[in-house]
N, C-alpha and C positions, 0 to 999 in steps of 0.2 A: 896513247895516240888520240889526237883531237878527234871527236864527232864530226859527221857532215857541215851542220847546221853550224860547229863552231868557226869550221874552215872557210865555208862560205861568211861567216860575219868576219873573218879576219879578213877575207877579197875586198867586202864592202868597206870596212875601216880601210884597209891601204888605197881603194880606186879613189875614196873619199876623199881623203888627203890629197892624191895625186891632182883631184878635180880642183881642190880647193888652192893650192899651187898655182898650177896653169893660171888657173880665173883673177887671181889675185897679184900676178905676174908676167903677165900676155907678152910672148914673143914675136915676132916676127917669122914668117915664112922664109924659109932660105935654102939655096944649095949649096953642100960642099964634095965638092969632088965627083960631080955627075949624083950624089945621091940628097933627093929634095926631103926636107923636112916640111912639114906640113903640119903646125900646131891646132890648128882647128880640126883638123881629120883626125889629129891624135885627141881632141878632147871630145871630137864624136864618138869613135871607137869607146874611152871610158866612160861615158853615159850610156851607152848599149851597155858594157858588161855590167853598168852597176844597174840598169833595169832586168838585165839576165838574173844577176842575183838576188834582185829582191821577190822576181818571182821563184826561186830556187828555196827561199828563204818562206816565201809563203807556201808553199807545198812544203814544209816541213812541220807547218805551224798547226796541233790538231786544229780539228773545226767541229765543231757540235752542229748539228739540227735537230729543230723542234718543231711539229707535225704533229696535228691533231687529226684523230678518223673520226666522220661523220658517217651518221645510219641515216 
């Protein structure tokens, strides 16, 4: 079974793609059958999860600090 950290780079690979689709392919806004599509609120939504994950991705990431005591 995958790790966290893997799972989460596998969200950010697929949002990536999806982002990079969209941007490279810009739809139009439209309704079908009372229910609206809305391509710009769909490529805000994947710009939130892919900043979800990167901070998801950095809290997985150790972190060192270095601290000196002074007398």
């Amino acid at each position: 079974m995958p790790t966290d950290a893997e799972q989460l780079a596998t969200i950010k690979t697929q949002t990536l793609a999806l982002i990079v689709d969209i941007t490279a392919n810009p739809k139009p806004n439209y309704n079908i059958d009372g229910q609206d599509i809305d391509w710009a609120d769909y490529l805000a939504k994947l710009q939130a999860t892919l900043d979800w994950v990167n901070g998801q991705l950095a809290n997985e990431t150790p972190v060192e600090y270095h601290s000196r005591g002074f007398s």
